[in-house]
N, C-alpha and C positions, 0 to 999 in steps of 0.2 A: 504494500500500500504506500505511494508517496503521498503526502503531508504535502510538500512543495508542490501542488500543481504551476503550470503556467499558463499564460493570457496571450493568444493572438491581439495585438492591435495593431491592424492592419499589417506591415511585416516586418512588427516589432514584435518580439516574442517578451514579455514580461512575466517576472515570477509571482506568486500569491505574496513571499514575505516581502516584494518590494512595492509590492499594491496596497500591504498593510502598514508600512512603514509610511508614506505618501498620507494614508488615512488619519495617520495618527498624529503625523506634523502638520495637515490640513485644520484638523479638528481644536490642536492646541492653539493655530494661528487664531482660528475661531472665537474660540474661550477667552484669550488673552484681550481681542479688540475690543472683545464684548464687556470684559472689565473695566477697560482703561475707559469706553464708553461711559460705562454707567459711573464712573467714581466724576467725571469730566460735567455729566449730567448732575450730577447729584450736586458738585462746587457750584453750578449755576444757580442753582436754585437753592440755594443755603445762603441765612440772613448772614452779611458779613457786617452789618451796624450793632452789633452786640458791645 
C-alpha cells in the first residue's frame, strides 16, 4: 500500500505530502491575516480618549 500517492496536474506529476505541505502553509497564511485583521479592526474601534 503506498501512503504517498501522487497528482497529475497536467504534466506535473505532484506528491500527496507536497499537496499537504502547500495546505498547511496556505491555511497558516490564512489564520495569520485573519489575526493581524481582527487585532487592526479591533484598535479602530477602541476608545483611545480614556
Amino acid at each position: 500500500m503506498h501512503i504517498f500517492t501522487s497528482f497529475h496536474l497536467g504534466e506535473v506529476e505532484v506528491s500527496n505530502l507536497t499537496i499537504l505541505v502547500l495546505v498547511f502553509f496556505s491555511s497558516f497564511t490564512f489564520v495569520a491575516v485573519g489575526i493581524s485583521s481582527y487585532k487592526l479592526y479591533k484598535s479602530l474601534i477602541s476608545d483611545t480618549d480614556k
